[in-house]
C-alpha positions in Angstrom: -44.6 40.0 13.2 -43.6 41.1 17.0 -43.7 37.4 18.2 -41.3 36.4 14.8 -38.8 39.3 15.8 -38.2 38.5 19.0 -38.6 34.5 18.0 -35.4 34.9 15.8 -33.9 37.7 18.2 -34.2 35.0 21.4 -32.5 32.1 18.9 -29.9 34.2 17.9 -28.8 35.1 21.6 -29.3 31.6 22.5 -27.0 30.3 20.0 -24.0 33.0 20.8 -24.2 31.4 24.5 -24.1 28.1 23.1 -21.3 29.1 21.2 -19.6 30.8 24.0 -19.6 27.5 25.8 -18.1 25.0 22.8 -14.3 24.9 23.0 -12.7 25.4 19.6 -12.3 22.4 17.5 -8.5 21.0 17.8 -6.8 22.5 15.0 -6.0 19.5 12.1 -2.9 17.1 12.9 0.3 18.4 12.1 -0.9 22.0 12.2 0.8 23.7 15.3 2.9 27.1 15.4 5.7 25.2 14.5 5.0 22.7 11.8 5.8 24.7 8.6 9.2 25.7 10.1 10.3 23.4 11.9 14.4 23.7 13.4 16.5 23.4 10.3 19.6 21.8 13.0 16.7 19.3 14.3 18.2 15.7 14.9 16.9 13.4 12.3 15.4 10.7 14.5 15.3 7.6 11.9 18.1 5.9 9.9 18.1 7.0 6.2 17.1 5.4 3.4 19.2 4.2 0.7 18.2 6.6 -1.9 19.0 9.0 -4.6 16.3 10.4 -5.9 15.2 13.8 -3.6 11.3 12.8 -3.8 12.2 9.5 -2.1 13.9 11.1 0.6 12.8 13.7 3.6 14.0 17.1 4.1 16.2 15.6 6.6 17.7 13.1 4.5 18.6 15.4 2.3 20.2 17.5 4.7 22.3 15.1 5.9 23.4 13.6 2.6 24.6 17.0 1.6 26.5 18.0 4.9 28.1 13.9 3.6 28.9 15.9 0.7 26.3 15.1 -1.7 25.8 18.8 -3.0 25.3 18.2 -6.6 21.9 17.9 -8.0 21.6 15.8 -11.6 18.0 17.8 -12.9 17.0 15.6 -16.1 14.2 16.4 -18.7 12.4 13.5 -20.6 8.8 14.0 -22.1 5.5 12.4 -22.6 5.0 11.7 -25.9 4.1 9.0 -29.1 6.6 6.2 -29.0 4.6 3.5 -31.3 2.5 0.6 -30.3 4.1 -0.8 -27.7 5.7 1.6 -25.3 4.4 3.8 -22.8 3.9 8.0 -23.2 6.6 7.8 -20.4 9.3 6.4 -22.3 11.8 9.3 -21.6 11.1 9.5 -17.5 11.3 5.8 -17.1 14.7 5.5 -19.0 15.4 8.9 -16.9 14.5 6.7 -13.7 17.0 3.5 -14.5 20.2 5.9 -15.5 20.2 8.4 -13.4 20.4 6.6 -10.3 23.6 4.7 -12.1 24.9 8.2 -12.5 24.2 9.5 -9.2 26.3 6.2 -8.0 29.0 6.3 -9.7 29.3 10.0 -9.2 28.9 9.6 -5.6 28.2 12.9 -4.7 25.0 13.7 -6.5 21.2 13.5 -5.9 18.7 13.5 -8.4 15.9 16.0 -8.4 12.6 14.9 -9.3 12.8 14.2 -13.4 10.9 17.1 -15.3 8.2 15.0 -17.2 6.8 17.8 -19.6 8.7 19.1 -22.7 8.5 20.6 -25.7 6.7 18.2 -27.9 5.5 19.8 -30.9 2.9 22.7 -31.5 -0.3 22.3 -29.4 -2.6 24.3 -32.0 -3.0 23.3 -34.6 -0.8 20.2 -33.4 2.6 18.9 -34.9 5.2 16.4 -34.5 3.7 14.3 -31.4 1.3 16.3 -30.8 -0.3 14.8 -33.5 -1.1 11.9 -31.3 -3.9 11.3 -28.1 -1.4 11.8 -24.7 1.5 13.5 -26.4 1.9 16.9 -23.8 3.6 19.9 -24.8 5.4 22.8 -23.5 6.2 25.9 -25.2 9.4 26.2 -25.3 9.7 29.7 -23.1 7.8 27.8 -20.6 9.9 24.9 -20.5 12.9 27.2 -20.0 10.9 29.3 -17.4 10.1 25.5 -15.7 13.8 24.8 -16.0 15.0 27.7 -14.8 13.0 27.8 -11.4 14.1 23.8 -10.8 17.3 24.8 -11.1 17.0 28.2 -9.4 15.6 25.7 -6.4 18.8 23.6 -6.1 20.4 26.9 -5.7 18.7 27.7 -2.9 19.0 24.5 -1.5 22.8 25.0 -1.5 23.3 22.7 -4.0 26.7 23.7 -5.5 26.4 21.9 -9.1 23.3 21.6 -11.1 23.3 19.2 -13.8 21.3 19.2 -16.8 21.0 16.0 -18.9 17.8 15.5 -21.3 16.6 12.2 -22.8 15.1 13.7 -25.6 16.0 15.7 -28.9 13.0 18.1 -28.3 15.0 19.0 -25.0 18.4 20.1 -26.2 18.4 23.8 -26.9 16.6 24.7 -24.2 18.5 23.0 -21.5 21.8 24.6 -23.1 20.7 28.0 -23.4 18.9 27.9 -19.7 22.6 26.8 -18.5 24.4 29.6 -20.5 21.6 32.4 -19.1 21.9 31.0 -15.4 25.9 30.4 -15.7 26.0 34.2 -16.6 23.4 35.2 -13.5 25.2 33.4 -10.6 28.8 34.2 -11.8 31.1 34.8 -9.1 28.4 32.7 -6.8 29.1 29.3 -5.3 26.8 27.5 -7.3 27.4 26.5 -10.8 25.1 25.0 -13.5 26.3 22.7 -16.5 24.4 21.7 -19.3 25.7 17.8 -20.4 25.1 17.3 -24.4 27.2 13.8 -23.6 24.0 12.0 -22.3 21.8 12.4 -25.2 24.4 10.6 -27.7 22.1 7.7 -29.6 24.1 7.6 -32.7 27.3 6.4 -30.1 24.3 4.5 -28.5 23.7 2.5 -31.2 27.4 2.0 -32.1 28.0 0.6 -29.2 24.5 -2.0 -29.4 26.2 -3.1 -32.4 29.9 -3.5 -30.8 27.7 -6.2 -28.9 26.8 -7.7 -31.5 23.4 -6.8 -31.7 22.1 -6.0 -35.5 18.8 -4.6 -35.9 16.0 -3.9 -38.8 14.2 -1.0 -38.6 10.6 -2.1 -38.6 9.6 1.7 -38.5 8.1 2.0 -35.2 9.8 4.7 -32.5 11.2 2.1 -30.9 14.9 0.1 -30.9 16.4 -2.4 -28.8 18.4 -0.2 -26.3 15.3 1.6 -25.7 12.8 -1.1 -24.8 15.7 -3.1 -23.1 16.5 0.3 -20.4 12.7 0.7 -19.9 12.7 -3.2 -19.2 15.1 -3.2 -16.7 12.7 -0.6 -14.8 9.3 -2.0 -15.8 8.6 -4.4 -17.9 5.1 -4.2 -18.1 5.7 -0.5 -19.7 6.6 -2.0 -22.8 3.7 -4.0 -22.8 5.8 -7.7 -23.1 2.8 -9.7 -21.3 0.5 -8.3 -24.0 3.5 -8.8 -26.8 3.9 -12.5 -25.9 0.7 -13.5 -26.1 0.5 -12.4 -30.1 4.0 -13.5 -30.5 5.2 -9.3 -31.4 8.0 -10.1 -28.4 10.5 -8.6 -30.6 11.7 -5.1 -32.0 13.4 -4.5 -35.0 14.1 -8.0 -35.4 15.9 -8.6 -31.8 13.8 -11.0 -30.0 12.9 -9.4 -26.1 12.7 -12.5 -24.7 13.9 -14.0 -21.9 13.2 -11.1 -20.3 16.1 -11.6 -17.7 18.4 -11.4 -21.1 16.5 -8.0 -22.0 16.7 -7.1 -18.6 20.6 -7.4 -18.0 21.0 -5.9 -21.5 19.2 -3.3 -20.6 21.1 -2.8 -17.3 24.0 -2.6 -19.2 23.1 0.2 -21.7 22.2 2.0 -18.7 25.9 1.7 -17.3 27.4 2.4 -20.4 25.6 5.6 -21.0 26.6 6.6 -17.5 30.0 6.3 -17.9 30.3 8.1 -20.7 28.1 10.9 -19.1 30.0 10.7 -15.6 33.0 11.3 -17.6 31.6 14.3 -19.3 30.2 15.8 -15.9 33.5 15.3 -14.5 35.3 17.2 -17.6 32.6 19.7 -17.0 33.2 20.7 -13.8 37.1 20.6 -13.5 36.9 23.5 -16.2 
């Protein structure tokens, strides 16, 4: 028992030496003092990107395209949800991808903050509306106000000194509008100011205007129309499943055939300015008040 203790006594002393010898492992790349705060007036040392969407860019890009006097941040809702055979759960955020870029451009002085995926979607338990359906995800709606109001709370801090709120989705609405009026009434008499824009989610002046194009459709009873699968075209085709559609000749919706695809593609192009216009002109009413 004597000859164990001082066995395991021996190995312990030898392994302290041992230890007192090793140098310290490096710490991990990008780990010094001064990564996490690095100097906010650092030069950037690359060109930019051509970009409008924050997640594309660096902090540094950012930075600079604000001092350029980008300083107002477009934060848009969409969903993941049902939306019939053929079209992706992402139906909302892709659409949300293809217009708000248009917006940002014509604007000219906006970035877009990355596009808020989950919404309100029906009850999770016992499940309703699209809920009702494998993939549709929900939010309560508190904690898609609580979501919305930290995003937005974000921009603030950024310096941002609009926020936007646009939402592709009817599910959307009320929150978005009630988050602006709480938050409008919490930074009063601050620099930044937040605007909720009903304008962008108009699909009844939507489909006025498909039909001013001469574009006539049939409801075939899907979630689906021809604006919608035309936008989500123009960003990916292959998220409304056309390969697939083609080869059991279902290339159509509501009557409206999808292909060419270039013709869907430019159609789709053009809803997406369209829409912008009118909700560019709505910002710009918004923020003159």
């Amino acid at each position: 028992m004597l000859k164990t203790k001082l066995a395991f006594g021996s190995a312990i002393l030898l392994a302290s030496a041992l230890a007192a010898q090793t140098p310290a492992p490096a710490g991990r790349p990008g780990a010094g003092a001064g990564a996490g705060s690095p100097d906010f007036e650092m030069p950037r040392p690359i060109d930019a990107v051509d970009s409008v969407f924050m997640e594309d860019l660096t902090w540094l890009e950012i930075r600079d395209a604000m001092r350029a006097g980008k300083r107002t941040a477009i934060v848009a809702t969409g969903g993941i949800e049902m939306n019939g055979p053929y079209l992706v759960l992402a139906k909302h955020n892709i659409i949300l991808r293809g217009v708000t870029e248009v917006i940002a451009r014509k604007l000219g002085n906006a970035l877009v903050a990355p596009i808020i995926a989950f919404v309100p979607e029906g009850n999770i338990d016992p499940p309703s509306s699209h809920m009702r359906y494998p993939g549709s995800i929900s939010l309560t709606a508190p904690t898609f106000k609580a979501l919305l109001i930290d995003v937005a709370s974000s921009m603030k801090a950024a310096g941002f000194e609009h926020v936007i709120l646009i939402g592709d989705s009817g599910g959307n609405q009320a929150g978005m509008k009630e988050v602006a009026a709480e938050l409008s009434q919490k930074w009063a008499g601050g620099k930044t100011r937040i605007h909720f824009i009903p304008e962008f989610y108009d699909y009844p002046g939507v489909q006025q205007w498909i039909k001013s194009q001469g574009i006539v459709e049939k409801d075939e009873g899907h979630h689906d129309e021809y604006s919608i699968t035309s936008m989500m075209m123009a960003v990916d085709p292959q998220s409304v499943r056309l390969k697939q559609r083609i080869a059991k000749n279902k290339a159509s919706i509501n009557g409206v055939s999808l292909v060419p695809a270039e013709k869907s593609i430019a159609f789709g192009k053009r809803v997406f300015d369209w829409r912008a216009d009118v909700t560019v002109a709505a910002i710009k009413k918004a923020l003159s008040q």
